[in-house]
N, C-alpha and C positions, 0 to 999 in steps of 0.2 A: 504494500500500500504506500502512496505516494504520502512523502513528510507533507505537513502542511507548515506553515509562518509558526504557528505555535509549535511543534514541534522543534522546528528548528533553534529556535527561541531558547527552549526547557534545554535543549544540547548542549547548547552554549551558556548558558546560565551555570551550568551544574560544572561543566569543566572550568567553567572560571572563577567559580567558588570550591572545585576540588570536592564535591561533594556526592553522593558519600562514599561511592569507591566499591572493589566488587567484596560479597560477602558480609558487609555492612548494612543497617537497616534506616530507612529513610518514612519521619511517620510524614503522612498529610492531612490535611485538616479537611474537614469535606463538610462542608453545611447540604449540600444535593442543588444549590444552584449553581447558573453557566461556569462561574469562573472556577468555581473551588472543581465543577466535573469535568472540565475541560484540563486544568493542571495533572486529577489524577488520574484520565485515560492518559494524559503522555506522559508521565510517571510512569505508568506500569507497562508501556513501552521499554521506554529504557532500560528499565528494570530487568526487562526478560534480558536485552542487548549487553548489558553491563556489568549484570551480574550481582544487583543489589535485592535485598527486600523491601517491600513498599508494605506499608500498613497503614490503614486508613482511621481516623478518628474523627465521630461525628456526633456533639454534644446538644441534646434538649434540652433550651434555656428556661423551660416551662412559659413562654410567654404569644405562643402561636398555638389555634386552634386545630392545624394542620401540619403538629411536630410528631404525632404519631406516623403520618400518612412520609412525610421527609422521611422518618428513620427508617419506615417500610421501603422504603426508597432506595436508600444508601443501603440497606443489605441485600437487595435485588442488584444493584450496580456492583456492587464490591463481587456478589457470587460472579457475574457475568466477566470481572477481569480478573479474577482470582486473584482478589485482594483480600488481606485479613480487615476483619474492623474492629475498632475497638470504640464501642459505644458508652456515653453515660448521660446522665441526668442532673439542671440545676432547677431551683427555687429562685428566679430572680428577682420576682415580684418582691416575695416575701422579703429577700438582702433589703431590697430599696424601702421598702416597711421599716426594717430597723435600722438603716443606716440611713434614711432619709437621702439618697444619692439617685442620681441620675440613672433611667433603666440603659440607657447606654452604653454609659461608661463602667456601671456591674456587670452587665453582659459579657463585655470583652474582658474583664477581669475575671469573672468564673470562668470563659471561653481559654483564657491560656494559664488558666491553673491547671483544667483540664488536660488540655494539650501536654504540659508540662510532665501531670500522670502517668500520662500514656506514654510518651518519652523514655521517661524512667522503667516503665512495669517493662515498653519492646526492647531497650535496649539503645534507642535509637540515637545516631550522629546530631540528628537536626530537624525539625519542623519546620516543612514547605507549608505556606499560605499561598493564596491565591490573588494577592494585591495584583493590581494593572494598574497600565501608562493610566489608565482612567481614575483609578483610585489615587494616583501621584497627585495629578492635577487638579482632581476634586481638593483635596487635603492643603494644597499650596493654597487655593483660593482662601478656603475655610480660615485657614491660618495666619494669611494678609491681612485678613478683614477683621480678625481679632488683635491687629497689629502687633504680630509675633515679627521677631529679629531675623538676622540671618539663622540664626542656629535652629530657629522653629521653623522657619521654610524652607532646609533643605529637605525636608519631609522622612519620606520610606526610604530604605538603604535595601541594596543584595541582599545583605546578610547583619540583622543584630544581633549579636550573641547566639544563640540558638536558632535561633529564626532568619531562614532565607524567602527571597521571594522569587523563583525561576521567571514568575512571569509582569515584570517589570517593566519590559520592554515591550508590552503585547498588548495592544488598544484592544479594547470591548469589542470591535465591530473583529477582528480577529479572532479572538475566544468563538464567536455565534458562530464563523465561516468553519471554524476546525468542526463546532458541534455538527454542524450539518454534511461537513465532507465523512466522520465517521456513523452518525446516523444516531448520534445521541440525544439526548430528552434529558429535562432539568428541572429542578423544581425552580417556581417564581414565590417567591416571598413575599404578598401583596404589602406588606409595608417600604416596599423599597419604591413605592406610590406615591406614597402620605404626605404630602410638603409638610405638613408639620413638621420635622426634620430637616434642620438646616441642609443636611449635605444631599437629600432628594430635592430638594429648593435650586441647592448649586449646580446639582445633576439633569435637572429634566426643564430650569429654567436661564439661567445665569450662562450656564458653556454656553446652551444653543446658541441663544442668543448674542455672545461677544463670539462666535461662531459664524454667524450670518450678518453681522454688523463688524465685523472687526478683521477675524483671521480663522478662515477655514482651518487651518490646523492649529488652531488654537492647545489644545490637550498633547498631540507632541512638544511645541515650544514650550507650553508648561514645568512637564517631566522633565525636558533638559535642563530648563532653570534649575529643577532641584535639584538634578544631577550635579551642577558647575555648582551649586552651591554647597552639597555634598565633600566635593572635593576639597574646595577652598577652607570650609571648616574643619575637613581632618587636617590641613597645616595651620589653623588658628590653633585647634587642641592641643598640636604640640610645644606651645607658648606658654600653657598654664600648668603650672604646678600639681604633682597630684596632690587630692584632699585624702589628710591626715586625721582621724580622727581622734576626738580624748576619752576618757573611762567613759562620758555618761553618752556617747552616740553621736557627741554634736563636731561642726568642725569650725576651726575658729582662724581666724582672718585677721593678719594685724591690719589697722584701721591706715597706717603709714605708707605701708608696700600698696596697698588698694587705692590709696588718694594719688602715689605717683604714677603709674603706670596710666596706661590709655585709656579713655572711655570703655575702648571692645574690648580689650581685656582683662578689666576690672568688671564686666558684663560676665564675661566667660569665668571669670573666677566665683565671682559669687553662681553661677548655674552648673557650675561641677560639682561645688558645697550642696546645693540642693540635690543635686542628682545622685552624690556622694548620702545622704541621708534622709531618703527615703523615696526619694526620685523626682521628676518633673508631673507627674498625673496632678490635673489641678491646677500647677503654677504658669502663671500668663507672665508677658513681660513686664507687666504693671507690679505684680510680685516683686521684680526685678530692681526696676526702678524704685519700687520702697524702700527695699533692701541700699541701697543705693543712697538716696537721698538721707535715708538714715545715718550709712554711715558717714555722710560729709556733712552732717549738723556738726555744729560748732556746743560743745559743751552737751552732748549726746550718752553719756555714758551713764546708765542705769535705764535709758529708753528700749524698749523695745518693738517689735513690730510680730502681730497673730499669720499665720503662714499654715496652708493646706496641708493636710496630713499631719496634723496631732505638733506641729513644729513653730518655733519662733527663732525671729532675728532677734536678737540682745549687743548690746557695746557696754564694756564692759572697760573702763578707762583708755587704751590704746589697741584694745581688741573686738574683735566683732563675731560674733558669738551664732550660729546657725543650726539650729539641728530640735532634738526631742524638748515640746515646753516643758518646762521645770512644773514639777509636781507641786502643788502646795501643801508641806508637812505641818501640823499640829504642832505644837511647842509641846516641850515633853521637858519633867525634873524627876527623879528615883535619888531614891539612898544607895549610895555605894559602901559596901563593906569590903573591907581589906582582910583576908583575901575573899575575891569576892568576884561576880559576872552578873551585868547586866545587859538585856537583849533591848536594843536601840531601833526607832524604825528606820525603816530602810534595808532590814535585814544582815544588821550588823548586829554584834554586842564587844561590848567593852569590859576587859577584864583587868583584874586590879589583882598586885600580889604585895606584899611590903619587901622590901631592898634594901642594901645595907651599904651603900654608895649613891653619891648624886649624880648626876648628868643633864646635860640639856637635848629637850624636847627636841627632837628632829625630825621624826618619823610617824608614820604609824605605832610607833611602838618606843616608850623610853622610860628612865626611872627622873622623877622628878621629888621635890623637896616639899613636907607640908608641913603645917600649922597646926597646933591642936584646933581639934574643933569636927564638926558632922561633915562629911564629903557627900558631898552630891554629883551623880553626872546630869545636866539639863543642857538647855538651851540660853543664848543671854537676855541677861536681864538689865534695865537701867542702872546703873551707878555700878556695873561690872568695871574691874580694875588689874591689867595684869602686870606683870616685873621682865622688863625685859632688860639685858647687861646690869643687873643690879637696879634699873630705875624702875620705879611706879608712873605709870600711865592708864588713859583711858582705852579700853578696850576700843570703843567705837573706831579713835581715831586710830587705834594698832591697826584696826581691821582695815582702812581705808588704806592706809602708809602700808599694808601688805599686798595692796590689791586684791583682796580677796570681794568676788562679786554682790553685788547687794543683794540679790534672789537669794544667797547661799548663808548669808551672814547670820540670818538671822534660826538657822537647820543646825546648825555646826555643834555634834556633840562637845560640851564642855566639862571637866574636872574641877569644882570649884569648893572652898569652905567660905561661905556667906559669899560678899562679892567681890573673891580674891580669886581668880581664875590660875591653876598651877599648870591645868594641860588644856591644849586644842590639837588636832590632827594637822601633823605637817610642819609645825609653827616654831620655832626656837623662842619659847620660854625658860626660865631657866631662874630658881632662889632655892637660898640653903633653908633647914627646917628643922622640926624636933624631929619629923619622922620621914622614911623615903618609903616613895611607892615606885612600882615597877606596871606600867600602864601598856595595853596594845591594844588594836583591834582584829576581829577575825568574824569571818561568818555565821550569822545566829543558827 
């Protein structure tokens, strides 16, 4: 049988992604319409020719009347090219009931935890999807008009992480020509109708249109935009630093190295930070420019800014602070007996032993010098006062002159008898006493 354009396409896709090689298993994602049955009849060409496995996965989002009738579908196809399938089942309604989120943007999140699954139980190199020149070009528009950067409009890639797309290069009106030169049948998703939906809006009004008023090949020139924009952002990438994270998730950004550098890669720095914890789903350029404007306020530091996905921007004296928002802990005070342990939240505890030598506080863990009188571990409290090189001071301003953050200042288990503080986590305190303790912490 004669190759057709899609055919050719999937040949060249896969060798140029090296993908997956003879003996290796290749899953596909298969919803039963054009494009997803059109990738895995030429899938399971090659497949025979190459020498790989093809396995098919085709998940019910619970949100179509006619996802019984799909899946009856996708197992009558898969029999027909001797494909395995590997089928399941989500609740997406219900996600969007408690997570109050978009059926969208759940959808495609249970759709590649799914994938993901299956991935893992076959074995598999990589997960083909079925994006087109058509979906590129939808996507770049979408993404224009939500005034996304370069980095948001160079759109779909071959290949991200796991995920490739063979048919990239293959307009929609190509996909229909392959169906009908091998004589295949598809299912239609009657919401891919609905203009409610921006990107059926972009789809069946917006292309036509700057289509018939603009540039017949409007959706190729698209796709190459992304493409050239593709490119040009893998050599931006290599400009930015990678993100390093600290104990609690987040990643932090001196506020100095960020003010000198360029607009775009002081852009790129903070959008590898987000992507670095917990990723971009959510965040717009406006995100961006918060983050941004934030950190070039003048006198900024205890300010914060609320950020998608459970996360916040913080400046924190000369640092800029991105990642999981800090919990708000209850203030908490116990007796401490020597020798003795108490369980601290946060899932730590503090354990006290008496010593018979002094030393200064440095660590996690140190023997320090006390006072007669009741020891307590808590949190601070006004008219707290510690001794550091021998002198008395105010805790508050120690705290500030240490830089330690203001979220944090007020959580920080303390060692104290009334409001003499002897230990803090990390901190070099340091006074002689009647008696010595031996202080650390470890996991409650």
């Amino acid at each position: 049988m004669k190759p057709t354009r899609l055919d050719t396409a999937v040949r060249k896709a896969l060798q140029g992604l090296d993908v997956p090689g003879p003996g290796r298993t290749l899953l596909c994602a298969l919803s039963g319409g054009a494009d997803s049955v059109a990738l895995l009849d030429a899938l399971a060409g090659r497949a025979r020719r190459d020498g790989f496995t093809l396995v098919a996965a085709h998940l019910d989002h619970g949100l179509r009347s006619a996802a019984s009738a799909d899946a009856a579908f996708c197992v009558e196809l898969c029999r027909r090219l001797g494909v395995r399938l590997v089928a399941g089942n989500a609740d997406v309604r219900a996600r969007a009931r408690r997570e109050k989120g978009s059926l969208e943007q759940l959808a495609r999140a249970e759709r590649y935890a799914f994938l993901r699954r299956a991935k893992d139980e076959t074995a598999a190199v990589a997960i083909a999807v079925a994006h087109t020149e058509d979906d590129q070009a939808e996507t770049l528009l979408l993404r224009l008009m939500r005034g996304a950067g370069a980095a948001g409009l160079q759109s779909m890639r071959p290949r991200a992480g796991d995920v490739i797309r063979p048919l990239l290069a293959v307009s929609r009106a190509e996909v229909l020509a392959h169906l009908r030169a091998r004589g295949l049948v598809w299912r239609e998703d009657e919401t891919n109708r609905d203009t409610a939906f921006a990107r059926n809006r972009v789809r069946h009004e917006l292309i036509p249109y700057l289509e018939r008023h603009f540039n017949p090949r409007l959706r190729p020139a698209l796709a190459r935009t992304a493409e050239l924009l593709a490119s040009e952002q893998s050599l931006l990438d290599t400009l930015v630093p990678a993100a390093v994270h600290d104990a609690s998730g987040a990643v932090t950004l001196s506020l100095g190295e960020l003010r000198a550098v360029p607009p775009a890669l002081a852009r790129l720095r903070v959008r590898r930070a987000l992507e670095a914890t917990g990723g971009l789903r959510g965040v717009g350029e406006g995100h961006v420019a918060g983050i941004l404007a934030l950190a070039g306020r003048a006198a900024a530091s205890g300010r914060s800014l609320t950020l998608p996905g459970g996360r916040s921007a913080s400046v924190c004296f000369d640092r800029l602070r991105i990642g999981p928002a800090r919990r708000h802990q209850d203030r908490f005070a116990f007796p401490l007996a020597v020798p003795g342990r108490v369980e601290l939240p946060g899932g730590i505890a503090l354990v006290a032993e008496p010593a018979s030598a002094s030393a200064v506080s440095e660590a996690a863990g140190a023997v320090v010098g006390a006072p007669q009188g009741p020891l307590e571990v808590r949190t601070r409290r006004i008219g707290d006062r510690v001794r550091v090189r021998g002198r008395a001071r105010s805790l508050k301003r120690y705290l500030i002159e240490e830089r330690v953050p203001a979220e944090e200042r007020g959580h920080l288990p303390l060692v104290a008898v009334g409001h003499e503080v002897l230990w803090m986590p990390e901190r070099p305190l340091s006074r002689t006493g009647e008696r010595y303790l031996r202080l650390h912490l470890e996991p409650a």
